[in-house]
N, C-alpha and C positions, 0 to 999 in steps of 0.2 A: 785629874790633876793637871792635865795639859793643858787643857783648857780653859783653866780656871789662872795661867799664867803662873805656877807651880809657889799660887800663893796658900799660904797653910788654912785661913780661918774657912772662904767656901768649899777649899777641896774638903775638910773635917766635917763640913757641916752636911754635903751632900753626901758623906761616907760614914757620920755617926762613928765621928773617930778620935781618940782623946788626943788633945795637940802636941803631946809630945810623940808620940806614937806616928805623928804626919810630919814631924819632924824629923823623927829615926829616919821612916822610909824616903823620906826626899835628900837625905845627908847619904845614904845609901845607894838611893838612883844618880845620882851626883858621883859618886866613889864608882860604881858597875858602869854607868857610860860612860864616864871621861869627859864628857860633853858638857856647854853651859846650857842650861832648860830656860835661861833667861832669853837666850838666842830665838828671835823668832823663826827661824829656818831650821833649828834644833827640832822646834816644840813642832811644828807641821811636820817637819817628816817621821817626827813619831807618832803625831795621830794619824799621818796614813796607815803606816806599818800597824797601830794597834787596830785600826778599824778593819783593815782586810783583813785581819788575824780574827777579828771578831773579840776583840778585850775592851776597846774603849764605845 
């Protein structure tokens, strides 16, 4: 999702995921960070954090 610019159609497409479904979750990650995911300084320091974690 991050890197796809926390836009819904290719995050769904490479997740095999119905669009509202990638809707809930990103109105969700939106609500749990606080944070804008629009922000490019948001979106990199969470694909660090997810990559050393080993998620993304």
């Amino acid at each position: 999702m991050i890197p796809c610019r926390a836009a819904r159609t290719p995050w769904r497409r490479g997740a095999a995921l119905h669009p509202q479904t990638v809707s809930g979750r990103l109105h969700r990650l939106r609500d749990l960070l606080a944070d804008d995911l629009e922000d490019p300084t948001t979106r990199s320091e969470l694909l660090v954090l997810l990559t050393a974690e080993g998620v993304a």
